[in-house]
N, C-alpha and C positions, 0 to 999 in steps of 0.2 A: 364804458370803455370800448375799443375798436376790436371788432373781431376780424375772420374771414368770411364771414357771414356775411356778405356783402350784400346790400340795399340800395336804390336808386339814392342820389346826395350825399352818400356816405367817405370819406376816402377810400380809395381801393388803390390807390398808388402813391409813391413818393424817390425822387429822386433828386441828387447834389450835384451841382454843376462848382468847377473849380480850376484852376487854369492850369494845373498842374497833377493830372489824373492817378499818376502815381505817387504823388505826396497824397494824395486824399488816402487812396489803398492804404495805405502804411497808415495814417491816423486811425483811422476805424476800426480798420484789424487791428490794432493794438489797443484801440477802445474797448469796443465789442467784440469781437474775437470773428468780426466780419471776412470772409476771404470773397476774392475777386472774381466775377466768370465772365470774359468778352462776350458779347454776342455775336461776335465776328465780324467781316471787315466791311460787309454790307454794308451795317450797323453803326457804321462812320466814328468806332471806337467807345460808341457806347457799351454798355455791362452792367452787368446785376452783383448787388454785394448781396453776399450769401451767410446763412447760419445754419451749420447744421447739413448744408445741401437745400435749403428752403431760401427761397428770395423775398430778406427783406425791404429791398430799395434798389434800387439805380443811381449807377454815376456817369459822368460823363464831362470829356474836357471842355470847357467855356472860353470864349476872349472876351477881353471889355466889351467891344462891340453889344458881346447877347447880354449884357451886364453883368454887375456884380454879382461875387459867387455868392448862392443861396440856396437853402431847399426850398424846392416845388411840393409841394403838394396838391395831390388830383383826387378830381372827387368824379363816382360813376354817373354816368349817365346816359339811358339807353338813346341818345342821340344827339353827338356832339354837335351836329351842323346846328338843330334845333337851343343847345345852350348857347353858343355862340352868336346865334340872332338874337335872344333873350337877352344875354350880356350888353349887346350893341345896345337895343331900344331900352335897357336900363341905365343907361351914361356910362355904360362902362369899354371896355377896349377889348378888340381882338386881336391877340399882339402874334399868333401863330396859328393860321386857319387850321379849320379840321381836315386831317389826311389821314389816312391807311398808313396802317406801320405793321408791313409786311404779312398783313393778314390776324396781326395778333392783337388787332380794334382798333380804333380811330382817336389818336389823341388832339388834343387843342389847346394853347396856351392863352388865358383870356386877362382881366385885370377888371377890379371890380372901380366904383365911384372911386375910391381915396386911391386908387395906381397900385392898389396891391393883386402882385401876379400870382395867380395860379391855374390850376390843370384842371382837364376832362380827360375823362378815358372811359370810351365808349369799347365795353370790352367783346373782345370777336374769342379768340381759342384761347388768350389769356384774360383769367376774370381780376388778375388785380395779384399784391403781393400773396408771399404763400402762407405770411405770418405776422399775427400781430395781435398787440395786449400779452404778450410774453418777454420774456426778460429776451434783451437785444435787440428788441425790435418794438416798432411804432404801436403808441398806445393812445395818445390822446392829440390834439390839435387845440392850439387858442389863436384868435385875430385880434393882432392891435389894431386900433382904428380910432380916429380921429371923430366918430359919428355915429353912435355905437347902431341910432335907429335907422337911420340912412341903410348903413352896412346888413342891419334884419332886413329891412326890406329890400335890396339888391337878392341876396340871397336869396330871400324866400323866393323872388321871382324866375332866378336862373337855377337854383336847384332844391327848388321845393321846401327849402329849409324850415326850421319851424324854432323859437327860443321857449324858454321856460327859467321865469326868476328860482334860483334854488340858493336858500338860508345858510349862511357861515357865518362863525366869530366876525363882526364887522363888518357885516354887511351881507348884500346879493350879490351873487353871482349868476351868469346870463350864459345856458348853456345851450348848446346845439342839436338839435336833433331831425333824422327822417322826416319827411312828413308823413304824419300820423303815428309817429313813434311814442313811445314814455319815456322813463325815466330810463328804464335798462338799454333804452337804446341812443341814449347821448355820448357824443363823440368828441365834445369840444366846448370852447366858449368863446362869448368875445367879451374883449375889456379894454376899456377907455385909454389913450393912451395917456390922458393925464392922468390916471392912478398908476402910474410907473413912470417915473421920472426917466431911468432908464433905458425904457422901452420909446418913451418919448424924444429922447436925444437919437436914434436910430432911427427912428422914422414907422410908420404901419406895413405890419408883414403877417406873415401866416405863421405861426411858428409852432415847429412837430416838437414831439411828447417820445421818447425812447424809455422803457423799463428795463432798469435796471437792479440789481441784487443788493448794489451801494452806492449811494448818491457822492456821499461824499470819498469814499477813493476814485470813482470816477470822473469826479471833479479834479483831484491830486492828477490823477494819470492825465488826462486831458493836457492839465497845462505841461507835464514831462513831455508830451508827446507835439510840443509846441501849441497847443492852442490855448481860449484865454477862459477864464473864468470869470462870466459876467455878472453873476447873479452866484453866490457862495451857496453850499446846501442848506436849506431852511426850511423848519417845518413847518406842515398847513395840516391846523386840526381837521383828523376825520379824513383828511385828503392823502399824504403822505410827505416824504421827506424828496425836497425841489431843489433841482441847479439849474441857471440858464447856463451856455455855454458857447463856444464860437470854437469853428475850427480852424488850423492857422492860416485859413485864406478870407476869413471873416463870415461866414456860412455860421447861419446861427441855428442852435437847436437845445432844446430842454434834455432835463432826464430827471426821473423820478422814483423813488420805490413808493410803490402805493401803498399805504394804509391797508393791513386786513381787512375784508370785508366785514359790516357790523352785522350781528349777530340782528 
């Protein structure tokens, strides 16, 4: 699971882009109990959703243009300009070069082979969220992908990634980790997108893990709170109790209670 422990290739950040920045506040906060903090006007309206007074994400307004609303997910890396030529010479895109953000590291928006976007953060005086693998905030990450070896190998190349088959009721699961990491330190998986019918109608994405206390009221509130329920809470032996979920601008995200740890 995701700590703040943060490691080169690891996530160390994650933000929702939504066209309507204060309908997103209001879903979340009334999700999670997330409240709002601008970063000011610099900042071009950007802001960090907060628990507790600890940042676990950023929001920010989007138009079509930057496309569909979505979470990004960013992963560390001591040298965004260096991920972002990796990304290039691996077929993948650099869809927002690396720049300085205002001293607080260098982020970059990239896309790997199959067009799925995500993030660097090369961190300068901020090393990444304040919190995570706690209830409200980011715990795990999976990639749908249309190519599952294709997608290892991009990875491995741009952020050192590294897989490992791990045994469940019905099969393997293909999890993510550091490189040179074990088992305590996977963060994620990838899975095919034809084993989710789903996932497959939607297309390949990155899609974040939030912990939660109850899957299933949180699924109930969700759709009260306008968004949709895409995936109902359901359990995964050993793993815990899963909803996918979509916010009401279409921004998709999981949420989980995990499973006690085994003895």
């Amino acid at each position: 699971m995701l700590t703040t422990r943060f490691v080169d290739g690891a996530p160390n950040w994650i933000d929702v882009g939504a066209p309507d920045l204060d309908g997103a506040v209001s879903f979340y906060g009334g999700l999670f109990g997330w409240r709002f903090r601008s970063a000011g006007p610099e900042a071009g309206g950007y802001g960090f959703f907060q628990l507790d007074g600890r940042t676990v994400a950023g929001g920010m307004r989007t138009t079509p243009e930057q496309g569909p609303p979505s979470w990004t997910v960013y992963f560390r890396s001591p040298d965004a300009q260096a991920a972002a030529d990796a990304a290039e010479q691996a077929h993948g895109g650099v869809l927002f070069r690396p720049m300085d953000v205002m001293g607080q590291g260098h982020m970059a928006i990239l896309s790997d082979k199959a067009g799925v976007q995500f993030g660097i953060w090369q961190p300068g005086r901020t090393e990444g969220i304040d919190v995570a693998g706690e209830t409200g905030s980011l715990c795990w990450v999976e990639l749908y992908t249309p190519d599952m070896p294709a997608a290892a190998a991009f990875y491995h190349a741009v952020l050192g990634l590294e897989t490992f088959g791990v045994p469940f009721p019905g099969g393997v699961y293909t999890t993510l980790n550091p490189a040179g990491g074990d088992e305590e330190s996977m963060f994620g998986g990838i899975i095919p997108l034809s084993d989710d019918p789903t996932e497959a109608e939607a297309g390949p994405y990155w899609l974040p893990y939030f912990e939660v206390a109850d899957a299933d009221a949180i699924a109930a509130r969700a759709e009260e709170l306008g968004g949709t329920v895409r995936m109902p809470a359901t359990d995964m032996p050993d793993v815990g109790r899963i909803a996918k979920l979509a916010d009401p601008y279409g921004a998709r995200f999981a949420v989980i209670k995990s499973a006690p740890p085994q003895e």
